[in-house]
C-alpha distance (Angstrom), angle and dihedral (degrees) to the residues before:
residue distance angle dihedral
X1 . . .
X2 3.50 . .
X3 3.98 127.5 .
X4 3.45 123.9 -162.2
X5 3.69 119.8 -133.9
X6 3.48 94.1 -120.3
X7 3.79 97.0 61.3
X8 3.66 106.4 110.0
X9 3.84 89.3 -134.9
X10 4.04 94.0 53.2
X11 3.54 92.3 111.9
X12 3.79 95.0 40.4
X13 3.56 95.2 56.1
X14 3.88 103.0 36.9
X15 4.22 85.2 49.3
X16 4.14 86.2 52.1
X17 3.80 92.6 45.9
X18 3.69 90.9 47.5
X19 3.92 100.4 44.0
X20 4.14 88.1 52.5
X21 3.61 91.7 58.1
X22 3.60 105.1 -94.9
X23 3.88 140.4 126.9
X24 3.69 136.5 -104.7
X25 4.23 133.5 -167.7
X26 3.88 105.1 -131.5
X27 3.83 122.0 -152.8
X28 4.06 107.7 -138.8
X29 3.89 122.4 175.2
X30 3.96 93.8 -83.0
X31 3.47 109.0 11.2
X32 4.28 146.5 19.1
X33 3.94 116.9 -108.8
X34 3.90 132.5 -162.4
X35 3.75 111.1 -120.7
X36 3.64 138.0 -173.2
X37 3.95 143.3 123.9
X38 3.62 129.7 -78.5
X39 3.68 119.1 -82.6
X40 3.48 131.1 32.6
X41 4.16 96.2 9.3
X42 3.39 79.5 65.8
X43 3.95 92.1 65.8
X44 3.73 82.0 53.6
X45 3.27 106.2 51.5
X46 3.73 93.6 50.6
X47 3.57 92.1 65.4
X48 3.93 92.4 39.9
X49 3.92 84.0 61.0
X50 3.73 99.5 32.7
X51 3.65 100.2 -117.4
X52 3.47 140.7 134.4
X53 3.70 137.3 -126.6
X54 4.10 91.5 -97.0
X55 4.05 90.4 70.7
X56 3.57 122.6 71.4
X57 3.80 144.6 -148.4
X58 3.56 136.0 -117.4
X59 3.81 98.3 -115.9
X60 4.07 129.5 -169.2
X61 3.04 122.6 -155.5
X62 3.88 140.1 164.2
X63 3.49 122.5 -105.7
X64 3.71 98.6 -108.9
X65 3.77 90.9 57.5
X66 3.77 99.7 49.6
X67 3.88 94.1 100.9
X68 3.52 87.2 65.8
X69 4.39 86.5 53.2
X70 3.58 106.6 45.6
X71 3.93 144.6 -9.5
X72 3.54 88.8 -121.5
X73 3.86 119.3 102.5
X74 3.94 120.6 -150.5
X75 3.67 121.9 -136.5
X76 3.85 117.1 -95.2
X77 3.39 88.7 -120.3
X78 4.39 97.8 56.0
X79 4.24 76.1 48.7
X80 3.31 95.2 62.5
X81 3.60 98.7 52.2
């Protein structure tokens, strides 16, 4: 499916798709990126890209849910960036 950007809806639909687990292509300012949400999209996406479970993602978080990311804890000051 593709949605343009100037469907009202865009964010409506790409939020629904995301929130039930599935994956969306991103536009940035020089290249497309797969997106999704932690957890079983990122089953999907591994086969979408033909990887295995040894390779990992770039993942973005806020900084509330880094505890669930990593065991490492940022400085306060990189936080308040």
């Amino acid at each position: 499916m593709v949605i343009k950007k100037e469907n009202p809806k865009t964010l409506k639909i790409v939020s629904r798709i995301l929130l039930n687990d599935g994956v969306v292509i991103l536009p940035s300012d020089t290249l497309y990126g797969f997106s999704c949400i932690q957890g079983k999209a990122e089953e999907i996406l591994e086969r979408i890209k033909g990887r295995g479970t040894g390779k990992h993602f770039l993942k973005l978080s806020l900084p509330e849910q880094l505890d669930k990311l990593t065991t490492q804890k940022p400085s306060e000051k990189f936080l308040s960036l």
